[in-house]
N, CA, C and O atoms as CSV, one atom per row, in Angstrom:
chain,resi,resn,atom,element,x,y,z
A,1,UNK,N,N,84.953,135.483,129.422
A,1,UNK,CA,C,86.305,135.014,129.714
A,1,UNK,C,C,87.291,136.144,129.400
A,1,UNK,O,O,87.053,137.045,128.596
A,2,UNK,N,N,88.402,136.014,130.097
A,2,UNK,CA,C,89.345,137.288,130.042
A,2,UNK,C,C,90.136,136.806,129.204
A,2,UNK,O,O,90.678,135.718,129.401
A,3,UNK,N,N,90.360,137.599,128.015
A,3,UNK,CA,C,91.509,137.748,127.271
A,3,UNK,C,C,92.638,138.754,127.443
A,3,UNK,O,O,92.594,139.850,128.002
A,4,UNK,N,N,93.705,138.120,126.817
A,4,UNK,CA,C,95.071,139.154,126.768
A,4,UNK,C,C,95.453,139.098,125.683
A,4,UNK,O,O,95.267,137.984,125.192
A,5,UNK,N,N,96.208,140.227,124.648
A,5,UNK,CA,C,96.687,139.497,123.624
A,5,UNK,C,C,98.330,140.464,123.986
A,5,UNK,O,O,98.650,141.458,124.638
A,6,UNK,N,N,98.883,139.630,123.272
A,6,UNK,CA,C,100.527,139.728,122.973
A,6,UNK,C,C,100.999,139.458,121.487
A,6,UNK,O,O,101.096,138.318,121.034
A,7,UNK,N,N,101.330,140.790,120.650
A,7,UNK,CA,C,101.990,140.379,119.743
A,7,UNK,C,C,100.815,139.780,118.730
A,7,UNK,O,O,100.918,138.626,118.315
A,8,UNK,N,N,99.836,140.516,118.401
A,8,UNK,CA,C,98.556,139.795,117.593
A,8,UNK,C,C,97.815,138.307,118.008
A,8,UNK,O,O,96.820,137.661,117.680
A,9,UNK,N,N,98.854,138.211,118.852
A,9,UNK,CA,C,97.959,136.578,119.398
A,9,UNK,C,C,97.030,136.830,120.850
A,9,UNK,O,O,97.446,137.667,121.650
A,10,UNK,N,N,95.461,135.891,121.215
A,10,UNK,CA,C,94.479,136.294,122.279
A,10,UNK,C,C,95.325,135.054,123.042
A,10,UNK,O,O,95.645,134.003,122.486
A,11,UNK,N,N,95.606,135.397,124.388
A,11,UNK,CA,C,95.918,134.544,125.811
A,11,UNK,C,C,94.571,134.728,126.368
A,11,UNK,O,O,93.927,135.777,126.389
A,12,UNK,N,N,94.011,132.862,127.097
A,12,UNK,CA,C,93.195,133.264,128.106
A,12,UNK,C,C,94.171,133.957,129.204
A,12,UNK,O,O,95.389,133.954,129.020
A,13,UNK,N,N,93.649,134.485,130.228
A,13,UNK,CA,C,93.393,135.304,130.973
A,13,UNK,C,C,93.478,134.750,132.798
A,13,UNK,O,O,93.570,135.355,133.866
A,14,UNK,N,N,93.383,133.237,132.377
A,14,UNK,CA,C,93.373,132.555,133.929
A,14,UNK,C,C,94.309,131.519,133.493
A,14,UNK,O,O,94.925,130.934,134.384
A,15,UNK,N,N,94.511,131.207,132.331
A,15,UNK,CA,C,95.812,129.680,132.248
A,15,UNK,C,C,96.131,129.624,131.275
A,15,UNK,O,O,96.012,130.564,130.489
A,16,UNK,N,N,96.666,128.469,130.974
A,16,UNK,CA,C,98.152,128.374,129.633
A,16,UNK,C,C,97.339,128.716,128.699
A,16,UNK,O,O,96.176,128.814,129.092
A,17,UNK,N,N,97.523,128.951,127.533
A,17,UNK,CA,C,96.607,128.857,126.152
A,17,UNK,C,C,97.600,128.139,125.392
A,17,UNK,O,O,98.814,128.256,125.560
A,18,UNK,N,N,97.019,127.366,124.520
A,18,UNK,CA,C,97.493,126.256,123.764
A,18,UNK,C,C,97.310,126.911,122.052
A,18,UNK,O,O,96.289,127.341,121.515
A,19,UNK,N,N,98.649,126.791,121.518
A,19,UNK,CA,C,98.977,127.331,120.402
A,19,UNK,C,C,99.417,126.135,119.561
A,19,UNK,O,O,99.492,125.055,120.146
A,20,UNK,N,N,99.719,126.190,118.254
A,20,UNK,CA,C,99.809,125.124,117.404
A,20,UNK,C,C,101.432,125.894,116.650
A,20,UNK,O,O,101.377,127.005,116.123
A,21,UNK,N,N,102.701,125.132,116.722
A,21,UNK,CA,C,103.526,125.927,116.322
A,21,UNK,C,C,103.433,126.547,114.772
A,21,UNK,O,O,104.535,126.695,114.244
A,22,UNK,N,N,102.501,126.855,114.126
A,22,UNK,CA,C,101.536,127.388,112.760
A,22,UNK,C,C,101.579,129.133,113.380
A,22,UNK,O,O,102.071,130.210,113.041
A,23,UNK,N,N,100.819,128.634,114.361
A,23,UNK,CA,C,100.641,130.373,114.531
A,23,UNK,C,C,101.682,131.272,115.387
A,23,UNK,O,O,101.846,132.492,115.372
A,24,UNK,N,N,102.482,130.026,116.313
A,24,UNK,CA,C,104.121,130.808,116.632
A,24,UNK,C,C,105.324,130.879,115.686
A,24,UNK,O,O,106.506,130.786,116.021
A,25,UNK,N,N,104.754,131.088,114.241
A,25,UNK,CA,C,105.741,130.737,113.460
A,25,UNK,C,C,106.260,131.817,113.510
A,25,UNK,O,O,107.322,131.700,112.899
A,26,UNK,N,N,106.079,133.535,114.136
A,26,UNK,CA,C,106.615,134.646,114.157
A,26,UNK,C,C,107.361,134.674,115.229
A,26,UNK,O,O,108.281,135.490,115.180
A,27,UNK,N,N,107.241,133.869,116.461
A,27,UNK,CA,C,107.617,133.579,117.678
A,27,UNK,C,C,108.783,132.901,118.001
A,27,UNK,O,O,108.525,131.756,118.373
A,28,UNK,N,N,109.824,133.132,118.003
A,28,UNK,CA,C,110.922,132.642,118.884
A,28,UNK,C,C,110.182,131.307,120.001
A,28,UNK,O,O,109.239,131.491,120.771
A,29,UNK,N,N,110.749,130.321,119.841
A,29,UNK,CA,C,110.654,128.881,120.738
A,29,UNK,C,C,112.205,128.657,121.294
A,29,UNK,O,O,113.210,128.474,120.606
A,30,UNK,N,N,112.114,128.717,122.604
A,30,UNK,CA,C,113.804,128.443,123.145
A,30,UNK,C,C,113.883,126.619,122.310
A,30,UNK,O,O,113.126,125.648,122.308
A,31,UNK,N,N,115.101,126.905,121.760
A,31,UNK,CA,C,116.106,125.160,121.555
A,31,UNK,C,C,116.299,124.554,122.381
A,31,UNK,O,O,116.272,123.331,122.238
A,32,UNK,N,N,116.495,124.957,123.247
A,32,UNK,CA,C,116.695,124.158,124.144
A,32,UNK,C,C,115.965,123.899,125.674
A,32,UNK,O,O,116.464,124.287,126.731
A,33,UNK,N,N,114.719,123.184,125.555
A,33,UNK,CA,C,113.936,122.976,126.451
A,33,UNK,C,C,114.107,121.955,127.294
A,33,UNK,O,O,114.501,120.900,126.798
A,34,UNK,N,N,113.786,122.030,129.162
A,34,UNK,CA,C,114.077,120.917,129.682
A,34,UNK,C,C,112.841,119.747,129.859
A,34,UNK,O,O,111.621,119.873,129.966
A,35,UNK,N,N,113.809,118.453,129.839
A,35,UNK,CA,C,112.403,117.626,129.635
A,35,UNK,C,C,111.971,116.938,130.671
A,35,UNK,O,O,112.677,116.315,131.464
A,36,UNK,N,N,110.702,117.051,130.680
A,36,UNK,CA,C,109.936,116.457,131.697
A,36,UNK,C,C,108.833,114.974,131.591
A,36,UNK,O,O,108.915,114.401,130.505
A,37,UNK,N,N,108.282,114.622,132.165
A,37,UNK,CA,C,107.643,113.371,132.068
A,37,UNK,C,C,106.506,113.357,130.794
A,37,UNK,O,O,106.266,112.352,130.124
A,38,UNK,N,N,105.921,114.559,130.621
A,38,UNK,CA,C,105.194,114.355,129.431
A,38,UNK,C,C,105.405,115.531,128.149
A,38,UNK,O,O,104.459,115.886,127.446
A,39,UNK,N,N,106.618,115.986,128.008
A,39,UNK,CA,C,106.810,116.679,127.289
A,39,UNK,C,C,108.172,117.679,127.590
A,39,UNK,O,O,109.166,117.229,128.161
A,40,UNK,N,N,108.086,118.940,127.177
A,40,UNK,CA,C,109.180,119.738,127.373
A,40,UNK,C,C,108.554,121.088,128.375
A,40,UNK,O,O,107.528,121.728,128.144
A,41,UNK,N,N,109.288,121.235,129.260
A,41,UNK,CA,C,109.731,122.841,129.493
A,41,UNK,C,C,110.401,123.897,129.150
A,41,UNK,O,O,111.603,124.026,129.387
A,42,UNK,N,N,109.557,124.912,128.450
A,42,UNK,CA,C,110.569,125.907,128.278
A,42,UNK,C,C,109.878,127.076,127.806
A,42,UNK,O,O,108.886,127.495,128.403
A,43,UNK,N,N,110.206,127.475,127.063
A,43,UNK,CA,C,109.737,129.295,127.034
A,43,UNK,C,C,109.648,129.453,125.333
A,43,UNK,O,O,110.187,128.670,124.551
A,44,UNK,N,N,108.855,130.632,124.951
A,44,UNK,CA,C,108.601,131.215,123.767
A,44,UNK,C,C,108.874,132.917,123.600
A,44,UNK,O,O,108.070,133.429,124.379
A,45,UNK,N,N,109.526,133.817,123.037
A,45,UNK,CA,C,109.626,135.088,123.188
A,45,UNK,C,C,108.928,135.520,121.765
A,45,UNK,O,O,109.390,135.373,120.633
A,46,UNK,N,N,108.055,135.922,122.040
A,46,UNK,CA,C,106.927,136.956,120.853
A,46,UNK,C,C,107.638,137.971,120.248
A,46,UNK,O,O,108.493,138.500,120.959
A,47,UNK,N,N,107.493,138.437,118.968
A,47,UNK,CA,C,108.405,139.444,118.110
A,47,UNK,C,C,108.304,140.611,118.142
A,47,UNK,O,O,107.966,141.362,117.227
A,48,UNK,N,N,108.658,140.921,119.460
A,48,UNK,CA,C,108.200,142.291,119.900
A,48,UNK,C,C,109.997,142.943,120.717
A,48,UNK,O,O,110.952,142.264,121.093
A,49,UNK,N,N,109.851,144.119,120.721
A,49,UNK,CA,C,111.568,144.149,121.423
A,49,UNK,C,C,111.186,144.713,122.342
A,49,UNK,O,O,110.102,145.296,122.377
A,50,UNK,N,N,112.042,144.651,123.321
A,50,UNK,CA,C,112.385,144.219,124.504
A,50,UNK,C,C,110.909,143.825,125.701
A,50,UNK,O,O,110.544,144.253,126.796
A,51,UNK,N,N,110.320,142.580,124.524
A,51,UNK,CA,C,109.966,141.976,125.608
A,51,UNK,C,C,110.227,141.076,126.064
A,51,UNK,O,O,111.200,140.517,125.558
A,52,UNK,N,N,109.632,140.453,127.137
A,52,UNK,CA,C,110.448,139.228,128.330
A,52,UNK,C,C,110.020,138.116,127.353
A,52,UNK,O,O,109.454,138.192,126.262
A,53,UNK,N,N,110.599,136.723,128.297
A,53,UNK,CA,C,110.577,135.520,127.466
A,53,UNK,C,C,109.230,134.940,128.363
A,53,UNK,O,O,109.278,135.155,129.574
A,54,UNK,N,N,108.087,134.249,127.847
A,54,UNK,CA,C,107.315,133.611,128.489
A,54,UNK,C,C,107.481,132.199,128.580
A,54,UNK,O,O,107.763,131.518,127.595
A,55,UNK,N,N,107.285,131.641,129.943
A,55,UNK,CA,C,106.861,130.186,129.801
A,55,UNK,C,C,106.329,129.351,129.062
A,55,UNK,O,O,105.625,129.864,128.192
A,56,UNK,N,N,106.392,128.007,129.052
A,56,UNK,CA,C,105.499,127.698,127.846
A,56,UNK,C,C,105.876,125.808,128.309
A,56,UNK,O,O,106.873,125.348,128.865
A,57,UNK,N,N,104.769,125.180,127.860
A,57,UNK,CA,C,105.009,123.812,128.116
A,57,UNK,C,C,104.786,123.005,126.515
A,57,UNK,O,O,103.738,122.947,125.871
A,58,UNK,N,N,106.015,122.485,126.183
A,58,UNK,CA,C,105.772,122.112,124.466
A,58,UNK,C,C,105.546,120.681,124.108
A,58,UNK,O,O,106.104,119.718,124.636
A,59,UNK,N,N,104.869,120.660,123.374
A,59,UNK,CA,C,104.539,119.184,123.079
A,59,UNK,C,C,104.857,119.055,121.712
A,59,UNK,O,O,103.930,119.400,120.980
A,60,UNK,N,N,106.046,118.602,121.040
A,60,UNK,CA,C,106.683,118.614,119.771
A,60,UNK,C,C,105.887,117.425,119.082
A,60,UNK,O,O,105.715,117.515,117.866
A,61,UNK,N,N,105.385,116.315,119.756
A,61,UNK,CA,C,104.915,115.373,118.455
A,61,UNK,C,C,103.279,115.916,118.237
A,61,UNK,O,O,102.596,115.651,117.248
A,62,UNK,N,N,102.835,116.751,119.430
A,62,UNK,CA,C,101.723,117.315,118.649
A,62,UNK,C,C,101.903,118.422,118.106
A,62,UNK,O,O,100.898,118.810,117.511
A,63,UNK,N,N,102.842,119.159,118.054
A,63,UNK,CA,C,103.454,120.248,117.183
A,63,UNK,C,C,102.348,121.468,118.275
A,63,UNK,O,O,101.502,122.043,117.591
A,64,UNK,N,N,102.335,121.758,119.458
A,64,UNK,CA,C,101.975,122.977,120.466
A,64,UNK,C,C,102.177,123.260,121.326
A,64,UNK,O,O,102.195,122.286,122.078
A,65,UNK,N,N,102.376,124.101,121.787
A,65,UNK,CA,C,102.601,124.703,123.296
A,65,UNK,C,C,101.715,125.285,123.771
A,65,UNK,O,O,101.098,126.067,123.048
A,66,UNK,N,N,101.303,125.111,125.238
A,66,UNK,CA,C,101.022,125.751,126.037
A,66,UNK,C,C,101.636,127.051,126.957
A,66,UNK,O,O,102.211,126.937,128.039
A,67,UNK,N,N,101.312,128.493,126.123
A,67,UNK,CA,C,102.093,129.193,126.405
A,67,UNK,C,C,101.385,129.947,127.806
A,67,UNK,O,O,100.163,130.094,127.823
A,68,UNK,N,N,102.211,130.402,128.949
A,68,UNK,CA,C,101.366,131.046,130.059
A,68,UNK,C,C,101.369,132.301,130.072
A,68,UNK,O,O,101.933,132.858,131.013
A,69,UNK,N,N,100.720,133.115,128.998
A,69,UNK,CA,C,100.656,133.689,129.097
A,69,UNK,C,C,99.481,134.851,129.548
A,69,UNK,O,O,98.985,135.897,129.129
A,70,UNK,N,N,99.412,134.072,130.502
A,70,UNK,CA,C,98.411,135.173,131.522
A,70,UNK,C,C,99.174,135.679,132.984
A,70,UNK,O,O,98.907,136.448,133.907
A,71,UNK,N,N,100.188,134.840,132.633
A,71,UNK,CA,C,100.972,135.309,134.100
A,71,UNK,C,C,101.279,136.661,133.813
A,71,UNK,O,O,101.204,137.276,132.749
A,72,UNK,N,N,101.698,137.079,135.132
A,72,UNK,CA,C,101.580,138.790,134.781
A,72,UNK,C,C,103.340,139.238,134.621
A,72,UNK,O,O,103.610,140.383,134.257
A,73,UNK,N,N,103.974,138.669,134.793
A,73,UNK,CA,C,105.333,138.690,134.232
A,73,UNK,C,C,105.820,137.810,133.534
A,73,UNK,O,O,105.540,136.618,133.408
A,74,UNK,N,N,107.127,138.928,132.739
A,74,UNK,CA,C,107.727,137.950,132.008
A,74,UNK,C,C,109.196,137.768,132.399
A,74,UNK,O,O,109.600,138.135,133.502
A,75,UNK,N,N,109.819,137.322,131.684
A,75,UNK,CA,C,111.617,136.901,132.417
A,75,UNK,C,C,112.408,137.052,131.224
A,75,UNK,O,O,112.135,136.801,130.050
A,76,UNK,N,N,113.769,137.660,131.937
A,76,UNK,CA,C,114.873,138.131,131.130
A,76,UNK,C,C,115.544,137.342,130.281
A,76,UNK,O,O,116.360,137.750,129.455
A,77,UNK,N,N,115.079,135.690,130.539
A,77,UNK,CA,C,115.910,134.447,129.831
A,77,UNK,C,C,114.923,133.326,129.558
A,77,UNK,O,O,114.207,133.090,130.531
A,78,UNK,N,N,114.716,132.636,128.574
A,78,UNK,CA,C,114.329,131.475,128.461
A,78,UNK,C,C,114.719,130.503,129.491
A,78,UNK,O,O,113.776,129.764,129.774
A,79,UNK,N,N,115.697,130.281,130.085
A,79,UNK,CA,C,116.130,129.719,131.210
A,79,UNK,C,C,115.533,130.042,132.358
A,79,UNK,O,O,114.986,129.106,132.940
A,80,UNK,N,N,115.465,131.390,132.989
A,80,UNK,CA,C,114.375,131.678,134.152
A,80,UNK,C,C,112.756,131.361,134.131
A,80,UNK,O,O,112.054,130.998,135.075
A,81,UNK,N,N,112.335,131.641,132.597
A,81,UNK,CA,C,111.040,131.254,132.572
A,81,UNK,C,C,110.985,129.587,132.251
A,81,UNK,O,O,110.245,129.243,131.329
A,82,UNK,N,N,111.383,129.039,132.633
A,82,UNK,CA,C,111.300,127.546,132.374
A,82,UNK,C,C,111.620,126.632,134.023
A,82,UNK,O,O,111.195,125.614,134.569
A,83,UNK,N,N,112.817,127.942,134.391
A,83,UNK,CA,C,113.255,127.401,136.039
A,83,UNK,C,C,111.877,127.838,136.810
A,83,UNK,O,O,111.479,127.329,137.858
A,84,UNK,N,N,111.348,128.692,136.211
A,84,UNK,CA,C,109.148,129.273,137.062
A,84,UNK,C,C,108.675,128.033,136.847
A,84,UNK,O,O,108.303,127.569,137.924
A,85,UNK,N,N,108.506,127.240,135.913
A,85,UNK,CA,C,107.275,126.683,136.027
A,85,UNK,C,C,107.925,125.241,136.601
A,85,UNK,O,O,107.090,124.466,137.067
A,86,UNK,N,N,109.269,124.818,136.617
A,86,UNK,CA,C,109.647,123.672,137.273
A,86,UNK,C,C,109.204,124.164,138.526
A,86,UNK,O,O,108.193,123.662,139.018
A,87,UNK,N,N,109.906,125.220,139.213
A,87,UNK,CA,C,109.761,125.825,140.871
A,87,UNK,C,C,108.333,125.949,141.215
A,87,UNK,O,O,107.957,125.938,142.387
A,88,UNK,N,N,107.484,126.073,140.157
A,88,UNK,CA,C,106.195,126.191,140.690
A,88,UNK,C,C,105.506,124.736,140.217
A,88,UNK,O,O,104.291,124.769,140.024
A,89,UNK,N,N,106.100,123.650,140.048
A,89,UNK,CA,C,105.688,122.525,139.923
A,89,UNK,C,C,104.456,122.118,138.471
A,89,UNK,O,O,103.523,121.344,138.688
A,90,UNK,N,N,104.620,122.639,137.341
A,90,UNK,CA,C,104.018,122.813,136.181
A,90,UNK,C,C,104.433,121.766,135.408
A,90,UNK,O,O,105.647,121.596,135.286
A,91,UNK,N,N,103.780,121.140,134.941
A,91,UNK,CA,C,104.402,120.108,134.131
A,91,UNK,C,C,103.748,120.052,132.237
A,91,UNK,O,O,102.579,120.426,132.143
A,92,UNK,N,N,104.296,119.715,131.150
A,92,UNK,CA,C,103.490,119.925,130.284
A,92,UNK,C,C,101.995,119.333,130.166
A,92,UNK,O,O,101.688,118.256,130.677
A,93,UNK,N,N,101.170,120.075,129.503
A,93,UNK,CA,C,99.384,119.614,129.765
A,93,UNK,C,C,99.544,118.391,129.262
A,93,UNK,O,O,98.588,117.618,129.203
């Protein structure tokens, strides 16, 4: 299986990887996520400078996100990476 890592953390390589907010505790989580039928949309930015903000689908009462980070870009705003995965029809896992 293909890995990526970002920022000391392994991404699969073909889809979201699911994090426990424990180990994004170094990680920036946008506040303000939009909500969808089973959870939230929105983005996470890793503690790294000037990198982009990634997507991410959050599930606060299980305390994780599904961050996508295998996509091969990232975005200038928590807001653009959150308007990707509505436009591409993503919903939280």
């Amino acid at each position: 299986m293909e890995k990526r890592e970002i920022a000391t953390l392994k991404f699969d390589g073909t889809k979201p990887t699911r994090l426990s907010f424990k180990l994004l505790h170094d990680w920036v989580v946008w506040q303000f996520p939009k909500k969808a039928d089973h959870g939230l949309i929105g983005a996470v930015h890793p503690p790294l400078e000037n990198h982009g903000w990634i997507p991410a689908t959050i599930q606060i009462e299980k305390q994780v996100a599904y961050v996508y980070g295998h996509l091969s870009e990232t975005f200038a705003s928590p807001e653009l990476a959150a308007d990707y995965l509505s436009a591409n029809g993503r919903s939280p896992e």
